[in-house]
C-alpha positions in Angstrom: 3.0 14.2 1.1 2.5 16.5 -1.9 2.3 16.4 -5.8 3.6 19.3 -7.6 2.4 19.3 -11.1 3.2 15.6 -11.4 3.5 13.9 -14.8 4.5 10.1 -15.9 4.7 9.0 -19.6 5.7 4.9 -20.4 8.2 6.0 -23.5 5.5 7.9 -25.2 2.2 7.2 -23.5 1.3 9.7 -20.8 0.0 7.6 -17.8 -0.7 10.7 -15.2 -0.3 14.5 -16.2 -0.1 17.7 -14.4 -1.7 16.3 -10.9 -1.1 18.7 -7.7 -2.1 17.2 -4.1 -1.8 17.5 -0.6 -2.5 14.3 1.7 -2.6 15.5 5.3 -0.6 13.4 8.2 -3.2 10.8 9.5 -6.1 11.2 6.7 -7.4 8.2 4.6 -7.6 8.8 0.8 -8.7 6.2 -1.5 -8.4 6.9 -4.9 -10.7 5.3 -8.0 -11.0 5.3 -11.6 -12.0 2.5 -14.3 -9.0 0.1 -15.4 -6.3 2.0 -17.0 -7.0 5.3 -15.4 -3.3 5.5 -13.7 -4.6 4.4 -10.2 -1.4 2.4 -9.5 0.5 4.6 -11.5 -0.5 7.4 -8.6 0.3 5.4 -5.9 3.7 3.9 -7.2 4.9 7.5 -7.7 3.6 8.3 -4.3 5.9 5.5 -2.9 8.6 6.5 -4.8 8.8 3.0 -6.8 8.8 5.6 -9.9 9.8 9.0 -10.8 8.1 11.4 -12.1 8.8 12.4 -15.6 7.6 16.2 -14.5 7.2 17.8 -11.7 8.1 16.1 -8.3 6.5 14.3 -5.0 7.8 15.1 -1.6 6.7 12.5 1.2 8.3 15.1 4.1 8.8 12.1 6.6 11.7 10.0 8.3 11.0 7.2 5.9 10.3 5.4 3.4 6.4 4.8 2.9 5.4 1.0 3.1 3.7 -0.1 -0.5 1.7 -3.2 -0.8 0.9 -4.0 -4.1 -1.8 -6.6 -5.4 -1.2 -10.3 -4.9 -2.0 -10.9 -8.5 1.1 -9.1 -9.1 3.4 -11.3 -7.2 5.8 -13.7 -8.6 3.9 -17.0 -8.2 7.1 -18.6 -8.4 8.7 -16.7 -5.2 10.9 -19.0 -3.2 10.0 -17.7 0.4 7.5 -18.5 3.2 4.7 -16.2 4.9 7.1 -15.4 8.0 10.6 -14.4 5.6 8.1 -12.2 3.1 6.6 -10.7 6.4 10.2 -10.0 7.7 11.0 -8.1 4.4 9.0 -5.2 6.2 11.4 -4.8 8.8 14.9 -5.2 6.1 15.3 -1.1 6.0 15.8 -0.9 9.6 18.5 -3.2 9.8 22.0 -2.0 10.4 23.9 -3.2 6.8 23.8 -7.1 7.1 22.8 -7.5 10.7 20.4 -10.5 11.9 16.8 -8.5 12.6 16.8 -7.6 16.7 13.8 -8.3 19.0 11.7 -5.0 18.7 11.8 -6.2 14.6 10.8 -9.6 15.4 7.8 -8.1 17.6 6.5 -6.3 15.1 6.8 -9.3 12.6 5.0 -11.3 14.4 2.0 -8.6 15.4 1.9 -7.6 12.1 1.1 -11.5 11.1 -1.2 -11.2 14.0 -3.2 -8.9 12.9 -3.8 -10.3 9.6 -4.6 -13.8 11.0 -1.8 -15.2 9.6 0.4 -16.8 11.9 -0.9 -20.5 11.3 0.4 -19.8 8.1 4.3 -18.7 8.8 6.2 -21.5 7.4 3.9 -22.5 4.7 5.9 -21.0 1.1 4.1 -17.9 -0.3 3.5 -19.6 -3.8 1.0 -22.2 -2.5 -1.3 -19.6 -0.6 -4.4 -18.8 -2.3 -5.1 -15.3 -3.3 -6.9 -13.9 -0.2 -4.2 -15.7 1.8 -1.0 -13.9 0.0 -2.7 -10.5 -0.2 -3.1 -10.8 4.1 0.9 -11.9 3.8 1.8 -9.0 1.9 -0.6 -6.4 3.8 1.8 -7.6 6.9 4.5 -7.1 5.5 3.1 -3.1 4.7 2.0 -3.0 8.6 5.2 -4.6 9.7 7.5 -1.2 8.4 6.0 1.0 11.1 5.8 3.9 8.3 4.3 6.9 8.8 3.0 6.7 5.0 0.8 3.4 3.9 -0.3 3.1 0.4 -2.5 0.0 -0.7 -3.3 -0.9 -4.2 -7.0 -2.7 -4.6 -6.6 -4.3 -0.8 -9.8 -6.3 -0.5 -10.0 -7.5 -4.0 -10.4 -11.1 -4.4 -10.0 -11.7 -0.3 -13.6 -13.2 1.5 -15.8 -10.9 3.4 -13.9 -12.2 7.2 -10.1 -10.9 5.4 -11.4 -7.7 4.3 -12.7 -6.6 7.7 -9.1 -7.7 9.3 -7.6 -5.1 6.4 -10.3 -2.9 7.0 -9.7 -3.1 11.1 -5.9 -2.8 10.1 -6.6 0.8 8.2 -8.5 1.8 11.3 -5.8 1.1 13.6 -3.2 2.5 11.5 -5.3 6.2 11.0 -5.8 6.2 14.9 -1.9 6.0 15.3 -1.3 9.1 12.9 -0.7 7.5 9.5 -1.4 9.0 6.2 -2.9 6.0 4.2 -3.5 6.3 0.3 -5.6 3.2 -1.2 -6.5 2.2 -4.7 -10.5 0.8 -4.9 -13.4 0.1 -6.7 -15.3 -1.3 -4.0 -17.7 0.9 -2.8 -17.8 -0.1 0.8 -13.9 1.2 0.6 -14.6 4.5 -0.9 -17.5 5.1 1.4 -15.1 5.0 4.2 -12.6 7.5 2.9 -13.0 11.0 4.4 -11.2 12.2 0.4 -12.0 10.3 -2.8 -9.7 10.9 -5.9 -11.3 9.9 -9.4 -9.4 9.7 -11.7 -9.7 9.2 -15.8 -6.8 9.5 -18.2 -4.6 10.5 -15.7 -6.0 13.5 -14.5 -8.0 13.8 -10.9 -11.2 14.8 -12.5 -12.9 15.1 -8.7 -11.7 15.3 -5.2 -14.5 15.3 -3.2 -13.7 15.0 0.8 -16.7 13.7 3.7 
C-alpha cells in the first residue's frame, strides 16, 4: 500500500497533510499520536472508507482491506447477533444475493474461534459488553481473508485474556503474509511493531522501524 502526498480536510479543517508511505506486504505498523492527531483519519483513508482530498493511496491487491473500527463506535442500537455481524466479513465474496457457501461459513466460524467467541453467536451485538463487541468485530476483520488488516485502538477497553487472543490473532495473520496497519497508545502494542508512525497534526513527525 502506498501514500502519495496524501491530504484530508473536514470542509475547512485539514485532518492529515502531505503524508507519503510505503507499508511492505506482511509487515506490522502501528501508528500513534495523542487524541486528535488523525490516527483514524490515516487508517480510514488507508481502507478506502475516505478519499483523499490530495494526493492518492494505492492498496495494489485483489481486494478490499478488512477495517475494524473501535466498538465504542458502533451503533449500540444494531439489530444483529455475534454470528450475522461475523458473517458481514464474508458479504464481498458472495455472488450478488447468493446464500454464503461452505468455505464462507468455515471461515466464519474460525474466525469466531479464534476470538473466543462462539459461546456468544446468537446473543444480539447490542447487549455485549465492550471487550465482548470489539472480539465480535475483530472476527468479523479476520473473517474477510484480506491481504490488508487495519485495526483502530484494538485492545482498548478489552481485559488482559482478550488482548492476547487479538494480539495471537495479529501474529497469525503477519505469519500468513498480511500487511497489518494498527492505531495504539498502549505501549505493549507499539513495542511489538517492527515500524512506528507518530503522528501530530497530521503530519508523520517519526517513522522509526525495529
Amino acid at each position: 500500500m502506498t501514500f502519495s502526498q496524501v491530504g484530508f480536510a473536514y470542509h475547512d479543517t485539514q485532518v492529515v497533510q502531505d503524508i507519503s508511505l510505503t507499508f511492505r506486504r506482511g509487515t506490522h505498523t502501528v501508528v500513534t499520536g495523542s487524541n486528535g492527531s488523525g490516527k483514524s483519519t490515516l487508517l480510514a483513508l488507508a481502507a478506502g472508507v475516505l478519499r483523499p482530498t490530495t494526493g492518492r493511496v494505492a492498496t495494489l491487491t485483489g481486494g478490499r482491506p478488512a477495517f475494524v473500527i473501535q466498538h465504542t463506535r458502533t451503533s449500540e442500537t444494531m439489530p444483529c447477533t455475534v454470528r450475522q455481524a461475523v458473517e458481514m466479513g464474508r458479504w464481498e465474496r458472495r455472488r450478488s444475493l447468493w446464500p454464503l457457501r461452505a468455505a464462507d461459513h468455515r471461515a466464519i466460524s474460525a474466525a469466531m474461534e479464534r476470538m473466543g467467541i462462539e459461546d456468544l453467536a446468537e446473543r444480539q451485538l447490542n447487549d455485549l459488553s465492550g471487550g465482548q463487541r470489539q472480539r465480535s468485530l475483530i472476527a468479523q476483520g479476520l473473517a474477510q481473508d484480506a491481504e490488508i488488516l487495519i485495526l483502530d485502538e484494538p485492545t482498548a477497553g478489552v481485559d488482559l485474556a482478550a488482548q492476547e487472543l487479538i494480539r495471537t490473532a495479529v501474529d497469525e495473520e503477519l505469519r500468513r503474509g498480511v500487511t497489518v496497519l494498527e492505531a495504539s497508545h498502549d505501549p505493549r502494542d507499539i513495542s511489538r511493531a517492527a515500524r512506528v508512525l507518530t503522528l501530530e497534526r497530521g503530519l508523520v513527525v517519526s517513522d522509526t522501524r525495529a
